[in-house]
N, CA, C and O atoms as CSV, one atom per row, in Angstrom:
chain,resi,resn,atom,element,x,y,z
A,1,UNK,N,N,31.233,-17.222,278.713
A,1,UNK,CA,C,31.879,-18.195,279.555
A,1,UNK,C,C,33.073,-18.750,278.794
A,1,UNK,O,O,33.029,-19.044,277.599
A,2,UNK,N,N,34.157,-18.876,279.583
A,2,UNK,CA,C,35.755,-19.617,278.921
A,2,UNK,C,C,35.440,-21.231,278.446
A,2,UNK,O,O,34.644,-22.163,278.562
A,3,UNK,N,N,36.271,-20.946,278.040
A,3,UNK,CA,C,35.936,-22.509,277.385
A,3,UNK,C,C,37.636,-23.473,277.238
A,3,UNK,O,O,38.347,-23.261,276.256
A,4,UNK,N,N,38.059,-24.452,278.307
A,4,UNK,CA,C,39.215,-24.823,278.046
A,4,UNK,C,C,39.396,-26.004,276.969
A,4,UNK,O,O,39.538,-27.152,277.389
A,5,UNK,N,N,39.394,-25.754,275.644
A,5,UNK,CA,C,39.423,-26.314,274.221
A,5,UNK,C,C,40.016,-25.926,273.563
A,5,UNK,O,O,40.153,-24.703,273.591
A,6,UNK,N,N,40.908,-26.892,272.326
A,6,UNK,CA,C,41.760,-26.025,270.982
A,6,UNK,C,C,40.864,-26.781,270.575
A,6,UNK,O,O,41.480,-27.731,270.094
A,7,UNK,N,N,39.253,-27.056,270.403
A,7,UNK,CA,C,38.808,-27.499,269.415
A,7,UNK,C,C,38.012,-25.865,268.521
A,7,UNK,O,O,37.271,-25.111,269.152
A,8,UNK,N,N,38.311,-25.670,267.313
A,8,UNK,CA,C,37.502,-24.162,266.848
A,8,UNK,C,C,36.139,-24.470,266.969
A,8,UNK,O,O,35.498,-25.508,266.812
A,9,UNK,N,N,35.750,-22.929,267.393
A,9,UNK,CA,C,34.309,-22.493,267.946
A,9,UNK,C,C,33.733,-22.431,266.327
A,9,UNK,O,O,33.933,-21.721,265.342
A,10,UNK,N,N,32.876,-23.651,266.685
A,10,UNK,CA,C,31.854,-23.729,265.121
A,10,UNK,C,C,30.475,-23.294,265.782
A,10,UNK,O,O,29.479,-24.013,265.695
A,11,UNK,N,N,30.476,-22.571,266.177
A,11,UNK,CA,C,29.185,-22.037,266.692
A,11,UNK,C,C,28.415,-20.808,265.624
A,11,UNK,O,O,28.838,-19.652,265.656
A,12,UNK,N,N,27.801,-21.017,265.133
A,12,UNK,CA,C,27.277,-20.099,263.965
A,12,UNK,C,C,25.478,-19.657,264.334
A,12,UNK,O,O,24.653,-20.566,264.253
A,13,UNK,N,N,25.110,-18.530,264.642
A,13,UNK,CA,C,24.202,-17.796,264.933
A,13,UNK,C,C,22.814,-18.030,263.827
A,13,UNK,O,O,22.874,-17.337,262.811
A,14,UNK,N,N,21.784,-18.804,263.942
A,14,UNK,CA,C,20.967,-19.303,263.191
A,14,UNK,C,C,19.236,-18.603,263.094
A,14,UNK,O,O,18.460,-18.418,262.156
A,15,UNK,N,N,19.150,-18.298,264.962
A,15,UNK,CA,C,17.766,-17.738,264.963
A,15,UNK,C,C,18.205,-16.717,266.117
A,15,UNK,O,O,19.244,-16.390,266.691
A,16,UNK,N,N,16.550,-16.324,266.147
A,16,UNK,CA,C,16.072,-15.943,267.176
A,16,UNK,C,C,14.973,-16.444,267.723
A,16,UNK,O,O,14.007,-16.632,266.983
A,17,UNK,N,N,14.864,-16.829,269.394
A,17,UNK,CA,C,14.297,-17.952,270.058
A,17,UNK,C,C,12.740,-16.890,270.236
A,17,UNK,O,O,11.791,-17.410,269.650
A,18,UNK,N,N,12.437,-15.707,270.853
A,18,UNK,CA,C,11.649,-15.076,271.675
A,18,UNK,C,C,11.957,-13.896,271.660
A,18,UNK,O,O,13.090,-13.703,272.102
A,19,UNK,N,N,11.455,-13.062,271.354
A,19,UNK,CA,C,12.089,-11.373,272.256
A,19,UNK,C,C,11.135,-11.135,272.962
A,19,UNK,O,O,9.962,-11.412,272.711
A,20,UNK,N,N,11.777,-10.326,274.390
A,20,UNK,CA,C,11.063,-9.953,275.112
A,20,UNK,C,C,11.289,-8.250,275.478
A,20,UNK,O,O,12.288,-7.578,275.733
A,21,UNK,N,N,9.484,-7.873,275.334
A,21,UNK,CA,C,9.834,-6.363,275.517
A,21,UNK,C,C,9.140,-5.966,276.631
A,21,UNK,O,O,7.969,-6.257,276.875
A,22,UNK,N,N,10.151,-5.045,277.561
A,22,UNK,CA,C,9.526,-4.401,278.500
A,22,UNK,C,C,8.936,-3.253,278.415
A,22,UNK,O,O,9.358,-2.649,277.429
A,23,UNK,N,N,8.015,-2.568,279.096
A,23,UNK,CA,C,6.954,-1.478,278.799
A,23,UNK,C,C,7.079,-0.853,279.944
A,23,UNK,O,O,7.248,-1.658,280.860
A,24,UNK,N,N,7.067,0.126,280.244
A,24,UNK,CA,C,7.254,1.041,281.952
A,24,UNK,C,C,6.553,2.179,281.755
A,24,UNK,O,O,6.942,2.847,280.797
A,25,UNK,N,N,5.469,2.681,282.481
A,25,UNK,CA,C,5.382,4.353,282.110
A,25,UNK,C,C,5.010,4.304,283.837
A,25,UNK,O,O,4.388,3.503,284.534
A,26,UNK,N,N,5.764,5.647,284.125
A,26,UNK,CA,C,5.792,5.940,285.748
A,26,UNK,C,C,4.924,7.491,286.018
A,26,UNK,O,O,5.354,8.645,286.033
A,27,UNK,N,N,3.861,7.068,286.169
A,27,UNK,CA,C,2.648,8.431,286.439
A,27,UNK,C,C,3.602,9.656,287.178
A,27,UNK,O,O,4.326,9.571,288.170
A,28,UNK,N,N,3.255,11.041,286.128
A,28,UNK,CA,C,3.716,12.202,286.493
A,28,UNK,C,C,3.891,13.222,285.568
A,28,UNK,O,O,3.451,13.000,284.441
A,29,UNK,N,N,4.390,14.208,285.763
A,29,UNK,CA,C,3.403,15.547,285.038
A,29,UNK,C,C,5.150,15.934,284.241
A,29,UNK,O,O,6.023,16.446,284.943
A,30,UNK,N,N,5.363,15.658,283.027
A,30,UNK,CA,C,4.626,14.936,282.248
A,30,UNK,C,C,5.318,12.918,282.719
A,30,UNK,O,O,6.275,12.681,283.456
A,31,UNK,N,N,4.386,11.789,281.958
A,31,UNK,CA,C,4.524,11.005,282.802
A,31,UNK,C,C,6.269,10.795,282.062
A,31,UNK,O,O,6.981,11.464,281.313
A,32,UNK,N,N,6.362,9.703,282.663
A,32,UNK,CA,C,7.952,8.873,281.849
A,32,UNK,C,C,7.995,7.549,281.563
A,32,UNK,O,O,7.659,6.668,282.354
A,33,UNK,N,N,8.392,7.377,280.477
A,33,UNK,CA,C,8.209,6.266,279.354
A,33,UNK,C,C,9.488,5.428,279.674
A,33,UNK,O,O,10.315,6.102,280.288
A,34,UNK,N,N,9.802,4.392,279.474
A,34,UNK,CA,C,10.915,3.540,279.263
A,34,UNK,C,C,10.449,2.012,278.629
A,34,UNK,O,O,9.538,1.258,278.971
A,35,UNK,N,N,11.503,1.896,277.533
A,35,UNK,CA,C,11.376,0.295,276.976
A,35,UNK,C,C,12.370,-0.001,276.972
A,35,UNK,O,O,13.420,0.641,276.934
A,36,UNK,N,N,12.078,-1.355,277.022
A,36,UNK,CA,C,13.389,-2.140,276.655
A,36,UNK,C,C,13.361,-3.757,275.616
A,36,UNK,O,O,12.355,-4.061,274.974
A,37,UNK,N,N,14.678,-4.661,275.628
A,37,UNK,CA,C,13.922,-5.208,274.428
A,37,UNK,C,C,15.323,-6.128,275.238
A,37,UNK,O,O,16.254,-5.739,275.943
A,38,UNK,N,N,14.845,-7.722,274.644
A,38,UNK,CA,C,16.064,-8.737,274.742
A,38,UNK,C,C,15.493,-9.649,274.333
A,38,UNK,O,O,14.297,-9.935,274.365
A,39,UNK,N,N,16.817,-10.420,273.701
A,39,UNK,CA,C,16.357,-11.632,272.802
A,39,UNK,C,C,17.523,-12.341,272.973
A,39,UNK,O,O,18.549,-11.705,273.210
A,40,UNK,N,N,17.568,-13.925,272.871
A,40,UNK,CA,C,18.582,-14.542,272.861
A,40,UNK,C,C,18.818,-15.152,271.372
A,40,UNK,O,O,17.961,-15.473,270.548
A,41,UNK,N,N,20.370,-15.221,271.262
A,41,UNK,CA,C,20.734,-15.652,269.525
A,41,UNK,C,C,21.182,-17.197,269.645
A,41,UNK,O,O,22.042,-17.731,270.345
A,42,UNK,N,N,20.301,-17.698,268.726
A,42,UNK,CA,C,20.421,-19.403,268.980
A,42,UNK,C,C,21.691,-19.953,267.457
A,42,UNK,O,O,22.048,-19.465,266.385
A,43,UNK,N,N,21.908,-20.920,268.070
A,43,UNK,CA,C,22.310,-22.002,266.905
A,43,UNK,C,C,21.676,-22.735,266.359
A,43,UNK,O,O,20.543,-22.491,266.775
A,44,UNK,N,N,21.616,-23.473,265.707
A,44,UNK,CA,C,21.117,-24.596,264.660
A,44,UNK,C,C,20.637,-25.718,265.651
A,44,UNK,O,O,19.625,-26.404,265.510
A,45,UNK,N,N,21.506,-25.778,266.632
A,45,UNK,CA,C,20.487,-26.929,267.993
A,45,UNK,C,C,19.792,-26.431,268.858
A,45,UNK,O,O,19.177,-26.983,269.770
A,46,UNK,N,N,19.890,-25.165,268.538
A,46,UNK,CA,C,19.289,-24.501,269.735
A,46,UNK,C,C,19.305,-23.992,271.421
A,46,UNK,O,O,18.531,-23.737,272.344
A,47,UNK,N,N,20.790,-24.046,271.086
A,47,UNK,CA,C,21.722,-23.644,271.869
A,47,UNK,C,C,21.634,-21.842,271.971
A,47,UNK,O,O,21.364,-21.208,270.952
A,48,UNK,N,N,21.877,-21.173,273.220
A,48,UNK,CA,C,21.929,-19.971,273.603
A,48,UNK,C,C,23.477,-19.186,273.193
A,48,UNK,O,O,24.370,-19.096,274.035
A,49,UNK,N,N,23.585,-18.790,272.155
A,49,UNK,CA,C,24.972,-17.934,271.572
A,49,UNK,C,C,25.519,-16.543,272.217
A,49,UNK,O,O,26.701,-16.201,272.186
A,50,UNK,N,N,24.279,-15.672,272.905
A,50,UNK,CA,C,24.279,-14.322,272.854
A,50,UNK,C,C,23.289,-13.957,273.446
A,50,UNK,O,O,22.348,-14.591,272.969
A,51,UNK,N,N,22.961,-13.322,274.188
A,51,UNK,CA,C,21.547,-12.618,274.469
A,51,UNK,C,C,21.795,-11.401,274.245
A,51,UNK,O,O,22.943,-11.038,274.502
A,52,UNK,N,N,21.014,-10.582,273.809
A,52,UNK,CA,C,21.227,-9.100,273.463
A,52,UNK,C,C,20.101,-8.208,273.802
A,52,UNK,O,O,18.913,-8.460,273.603
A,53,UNK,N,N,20.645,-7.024,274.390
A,53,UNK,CA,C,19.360,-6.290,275.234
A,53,UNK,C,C,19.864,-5.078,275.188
A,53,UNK,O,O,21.081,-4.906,275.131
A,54,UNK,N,N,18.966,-4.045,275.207
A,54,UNK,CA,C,19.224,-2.226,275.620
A,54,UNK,C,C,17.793,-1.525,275.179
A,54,UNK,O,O,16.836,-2.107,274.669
A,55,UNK,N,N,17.856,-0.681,275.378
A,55,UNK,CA,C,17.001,0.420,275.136
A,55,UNK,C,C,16.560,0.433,273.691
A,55,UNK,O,O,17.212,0.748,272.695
A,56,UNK,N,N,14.736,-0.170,273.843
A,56,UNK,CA,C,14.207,-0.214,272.192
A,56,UNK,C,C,13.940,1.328,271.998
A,56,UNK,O,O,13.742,1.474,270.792
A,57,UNK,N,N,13.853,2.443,272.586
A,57,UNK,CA,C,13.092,3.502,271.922
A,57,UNK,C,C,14.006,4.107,270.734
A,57,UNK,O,O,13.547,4.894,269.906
A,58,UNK,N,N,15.525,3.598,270.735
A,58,UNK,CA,C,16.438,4.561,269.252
A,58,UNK,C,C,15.580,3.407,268.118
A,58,UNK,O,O,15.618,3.777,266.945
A,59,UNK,N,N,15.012,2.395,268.321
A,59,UNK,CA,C,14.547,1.391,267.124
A,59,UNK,C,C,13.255,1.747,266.943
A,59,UNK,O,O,12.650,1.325,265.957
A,60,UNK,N,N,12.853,2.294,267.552
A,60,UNK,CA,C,11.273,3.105,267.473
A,60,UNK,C,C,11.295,3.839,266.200
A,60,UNK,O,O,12.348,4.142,265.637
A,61,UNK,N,N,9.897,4.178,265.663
A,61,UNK,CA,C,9.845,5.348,264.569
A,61,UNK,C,C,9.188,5.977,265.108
A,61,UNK,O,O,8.343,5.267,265.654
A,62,UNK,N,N,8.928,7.764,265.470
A,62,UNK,CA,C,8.092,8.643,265.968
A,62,UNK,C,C,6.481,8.281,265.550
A,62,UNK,O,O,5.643,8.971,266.131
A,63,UNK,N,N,6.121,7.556,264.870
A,63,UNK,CA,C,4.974,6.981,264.938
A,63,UNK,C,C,4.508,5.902,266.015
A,63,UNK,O,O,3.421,5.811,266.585
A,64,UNK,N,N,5.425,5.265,266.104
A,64,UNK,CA,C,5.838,3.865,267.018
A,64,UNK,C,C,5.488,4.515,268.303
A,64,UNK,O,O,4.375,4.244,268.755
A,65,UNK,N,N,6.346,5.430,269.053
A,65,UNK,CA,C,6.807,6.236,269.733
A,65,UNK,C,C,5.514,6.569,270.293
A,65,UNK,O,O,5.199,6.221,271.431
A,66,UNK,N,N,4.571,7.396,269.340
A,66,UNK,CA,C,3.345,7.783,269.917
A,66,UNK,C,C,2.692,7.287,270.241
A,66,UNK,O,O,2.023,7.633,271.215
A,67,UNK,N,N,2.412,5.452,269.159
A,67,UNK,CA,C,1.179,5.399,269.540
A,67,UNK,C,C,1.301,3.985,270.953
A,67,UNK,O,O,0.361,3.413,271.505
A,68,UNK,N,N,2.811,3.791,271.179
A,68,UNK,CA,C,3.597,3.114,272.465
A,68,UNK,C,C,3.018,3.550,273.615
A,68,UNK,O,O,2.277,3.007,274.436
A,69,UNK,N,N,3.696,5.084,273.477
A,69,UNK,CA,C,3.082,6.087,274.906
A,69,UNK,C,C,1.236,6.048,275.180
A,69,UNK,O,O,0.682,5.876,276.265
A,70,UNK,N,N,0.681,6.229,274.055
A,70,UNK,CA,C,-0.647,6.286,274.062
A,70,UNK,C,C,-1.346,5.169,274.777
A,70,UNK,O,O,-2.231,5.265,275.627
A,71,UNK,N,N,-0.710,3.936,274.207
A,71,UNK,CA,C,-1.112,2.344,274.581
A,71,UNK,C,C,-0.348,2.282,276.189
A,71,UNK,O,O,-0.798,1.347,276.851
A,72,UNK,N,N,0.522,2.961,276.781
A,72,UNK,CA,C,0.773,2.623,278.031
A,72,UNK,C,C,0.213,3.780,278.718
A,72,UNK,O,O,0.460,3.725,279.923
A,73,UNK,N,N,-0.685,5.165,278.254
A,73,UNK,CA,C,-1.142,5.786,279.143
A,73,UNK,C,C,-2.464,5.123,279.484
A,73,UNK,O,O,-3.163,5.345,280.473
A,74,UNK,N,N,-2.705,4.193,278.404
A,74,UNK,CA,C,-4.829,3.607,278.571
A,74,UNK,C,C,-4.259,3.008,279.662
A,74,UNK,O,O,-4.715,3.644,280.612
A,75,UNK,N,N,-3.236,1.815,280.257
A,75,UNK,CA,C,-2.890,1.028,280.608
A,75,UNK,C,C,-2.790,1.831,282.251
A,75,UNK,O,O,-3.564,1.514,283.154
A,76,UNK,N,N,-2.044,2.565,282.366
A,76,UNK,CA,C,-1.493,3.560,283.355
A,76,UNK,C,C,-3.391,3.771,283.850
A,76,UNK,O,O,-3.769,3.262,284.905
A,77,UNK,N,N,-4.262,4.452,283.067
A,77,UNK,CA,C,-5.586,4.772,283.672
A,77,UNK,C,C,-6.104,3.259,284.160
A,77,UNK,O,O,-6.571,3.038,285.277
A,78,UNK,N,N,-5.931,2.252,283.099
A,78,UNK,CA,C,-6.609,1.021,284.266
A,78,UNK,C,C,-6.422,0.939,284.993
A,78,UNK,O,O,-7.222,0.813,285.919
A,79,UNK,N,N,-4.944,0.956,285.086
A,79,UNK,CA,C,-4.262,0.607,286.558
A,79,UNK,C,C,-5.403,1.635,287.622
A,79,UNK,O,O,-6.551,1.648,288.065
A,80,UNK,N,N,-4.434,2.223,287.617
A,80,UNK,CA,C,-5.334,3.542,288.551
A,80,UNK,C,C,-6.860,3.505,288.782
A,80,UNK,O,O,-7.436,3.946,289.777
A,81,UNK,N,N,-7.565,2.767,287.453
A,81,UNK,CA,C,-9.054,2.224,287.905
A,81,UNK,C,C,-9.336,1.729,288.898
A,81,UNK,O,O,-10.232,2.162,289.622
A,82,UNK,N,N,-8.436,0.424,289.226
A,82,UNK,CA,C,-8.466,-0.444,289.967
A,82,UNK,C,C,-8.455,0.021,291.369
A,82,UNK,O,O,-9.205,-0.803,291.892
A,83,UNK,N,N,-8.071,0.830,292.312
A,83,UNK,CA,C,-8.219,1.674,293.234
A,83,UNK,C,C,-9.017,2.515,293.393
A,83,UNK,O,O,-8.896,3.540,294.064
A,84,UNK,N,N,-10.067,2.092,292.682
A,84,UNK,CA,C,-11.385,2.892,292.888
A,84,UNK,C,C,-11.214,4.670,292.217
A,84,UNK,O,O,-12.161,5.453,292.294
């Protein structure tokens, strides 16, 4: 957002508030996986600087990776429990 000020932007990036990760696997032969990831970058008051988001699987390690898919196929069979 613009900002109509000549006062300088002392805004300096301090934390991170929360990340939030999304999980998707869409049943099918073979199924399909998608994550995602976002977090907002705070200041020192705790003010919102940045939010930053994209695709977690390049931050994955092929260990990660597997045992992700594994934990959203148990998830994928509950589901599907639930419908008898």
């Amino acid at each position: 957002m613009a900002q109509d000020s000549f006062v300088p932007d002392a805004r300096v990036p301090t934390s991170v508030g929360s990340v939030e990760i999304i999980l998707r696997v869409v049943a099918g032969t073979p199924n399909v996986y998608e994550a995602r990831y976002s977090f907002d970058v705070l200041n020192g008051g705790g003010a919102i600087l940045d939010v930053r988001s994209g695709n977690l699987v390049p931050h994955l390690t092929g260990a990660q990776i597997t045992q992700t898919k594994a934990f959203m196929d148990a998830m994928l069979t509950k589901a599907q429990g639930a419908i008898g």
